[in-house]
N, C-alpha and C positions, 0 to 999 in steps of 0.2 A: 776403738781402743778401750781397753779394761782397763777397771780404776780398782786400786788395792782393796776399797769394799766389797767389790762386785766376784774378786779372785776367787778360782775352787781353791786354791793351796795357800795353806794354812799353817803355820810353827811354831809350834808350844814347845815349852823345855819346861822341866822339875826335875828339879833338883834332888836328888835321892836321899833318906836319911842317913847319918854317919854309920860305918857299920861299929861290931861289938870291937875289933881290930883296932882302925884307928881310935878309937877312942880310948883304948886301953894306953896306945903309943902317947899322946898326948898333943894328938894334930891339931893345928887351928884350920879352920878351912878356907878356902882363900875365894872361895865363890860369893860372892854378895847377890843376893834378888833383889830391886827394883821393881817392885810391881805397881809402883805408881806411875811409870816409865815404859812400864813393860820391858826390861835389858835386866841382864846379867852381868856383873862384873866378875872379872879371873883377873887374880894376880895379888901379889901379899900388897897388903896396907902398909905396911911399917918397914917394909925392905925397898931402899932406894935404888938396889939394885935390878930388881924387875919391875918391871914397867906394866900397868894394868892395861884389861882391853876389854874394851865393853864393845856387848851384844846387844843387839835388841829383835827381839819377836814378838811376835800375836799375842800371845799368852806366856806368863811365866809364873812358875808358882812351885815355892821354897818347899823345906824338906818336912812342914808341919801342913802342908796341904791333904785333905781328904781325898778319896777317891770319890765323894759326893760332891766336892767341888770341882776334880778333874772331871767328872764325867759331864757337870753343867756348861763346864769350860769349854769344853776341848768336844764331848761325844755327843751330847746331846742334837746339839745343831747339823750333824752328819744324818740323823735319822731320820 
């Protein structure tokens, strides 16, 4: 039996930065990172009407992450 350490497969999410569009519109984002967790939350904070749902993976890392830290993250250990 394999134990979640030992797994080839692997699931990182990053979260992408806002583009020039929404931010022109005046979007809030509704994604929160946890990376002390490793989970993603989706769903508005402040609207009682939707309900949030959190994720959780291997790695996660919001929309000020470098590509020198996705790559220690996520590529380096593949090589």
């Amino acid at each position: 039996m394999e134990t979640a350490q030992t797994s080839s497969v692997r699931v990182s999410v990053r979260l992408r930065p806002p583009t020039t569009y929404s931010d022109c519109k005046g979007r809030t984002n509704v994604v929160q990172v946890h990376k002390g967790v490793k989970s993603i939350t989706i769903g508005a904070q402040s609207s009682s009407s939707s309900a949030a749902h959190q994720f959780t993976y291997d790695e996660v890392y919001d929309a000020r992450a470098t590509q020198n830290e996705i790559y220690w993250g996520v590529g380096a250990g593949m090589l």
